[in-house]
C-alpha positions in Angstrom: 8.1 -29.3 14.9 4.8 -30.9 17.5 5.7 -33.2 19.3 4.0 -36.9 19.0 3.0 -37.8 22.5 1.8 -41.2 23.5 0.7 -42.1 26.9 0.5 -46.1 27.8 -0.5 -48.3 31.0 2.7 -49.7 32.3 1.7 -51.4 35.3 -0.6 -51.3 38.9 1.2 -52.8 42.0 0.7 -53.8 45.3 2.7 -51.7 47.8 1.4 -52.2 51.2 -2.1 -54.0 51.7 -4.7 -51.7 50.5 -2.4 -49.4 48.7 -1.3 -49.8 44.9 0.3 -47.3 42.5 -0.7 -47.5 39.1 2.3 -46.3 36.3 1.8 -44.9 33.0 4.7 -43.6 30.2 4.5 -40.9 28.5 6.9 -41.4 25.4 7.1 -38.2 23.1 8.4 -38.2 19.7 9.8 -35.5 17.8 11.0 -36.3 14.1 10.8 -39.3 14.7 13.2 -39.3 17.7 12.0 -40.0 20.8 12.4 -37.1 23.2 10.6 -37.8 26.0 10.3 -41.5 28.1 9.0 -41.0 31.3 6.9 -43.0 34.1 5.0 -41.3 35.9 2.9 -42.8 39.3 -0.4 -42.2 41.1 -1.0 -43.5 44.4 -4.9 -45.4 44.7 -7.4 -47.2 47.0 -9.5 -49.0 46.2 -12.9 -47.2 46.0 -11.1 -44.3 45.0 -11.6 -43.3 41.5 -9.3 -44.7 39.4 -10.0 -41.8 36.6 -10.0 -39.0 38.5 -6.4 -39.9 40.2 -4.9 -40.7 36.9 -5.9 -37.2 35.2 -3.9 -35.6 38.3 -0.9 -36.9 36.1 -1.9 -34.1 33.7 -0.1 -31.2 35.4 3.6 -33.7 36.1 3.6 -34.9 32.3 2.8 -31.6 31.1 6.2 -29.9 33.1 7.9 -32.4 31.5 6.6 -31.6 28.3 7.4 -27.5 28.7 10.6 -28.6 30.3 11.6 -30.2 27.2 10.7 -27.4 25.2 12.5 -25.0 27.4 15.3 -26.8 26.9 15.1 -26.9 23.0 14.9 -22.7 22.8 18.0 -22.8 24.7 20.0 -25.3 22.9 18.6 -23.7 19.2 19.2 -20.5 20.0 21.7 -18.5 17.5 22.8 -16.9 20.8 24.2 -20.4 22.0 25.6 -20.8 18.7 27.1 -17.7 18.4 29.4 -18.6 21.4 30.0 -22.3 20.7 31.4 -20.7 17.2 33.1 -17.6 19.2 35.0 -20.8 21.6 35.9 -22.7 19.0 38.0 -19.7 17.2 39.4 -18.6 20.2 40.8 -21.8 21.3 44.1 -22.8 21.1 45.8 -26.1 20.5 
């Protein structure tokens, strides 16, 4: 199944005089479960451009993205199946 991704304004804070970090989430949904909910932060001056550092987010909420995915091969595989079935046999009680 795609995944449903969302990406929201959480918040933009002070941290030192002149400095601020602006957060955003990116919740993803898959099925209706929510797989991903993650904040992610940028670093901005003012007189910086505001757009142009939050599109550097792309690349870190994208790795979590494939991570995610990654992660969903491995745990569908038959392979990992195969031997969770192979344990459960071979155990004894």
């Amino acid at each position: 199944m795609a995944l449903t991704i969302e990406v929201t304004k959480v918040s933009v804070s002070e941290q030192m005089d002149k400095l601020w970090n602006i957060t955003l989430n990116l919740k993803c949904t898959e099925d209706t479960v929510e797989v991903i909910n993650q904040n992610f932060s940028v670093r901005y001056r003012p007189g910086q451009d505001a757009e142009a550092k939050v599109k550097k987010m792309l690349a870190e909420m994208q790795e979590a993205i494939d991570d995610y995915k990654g992660e969903q091969q491995i745990f569908d595989a038959i392979a990992l199946d195969t031997a969770v079935t192979w344990l459960q046999s071979n155990l004894e009680g």
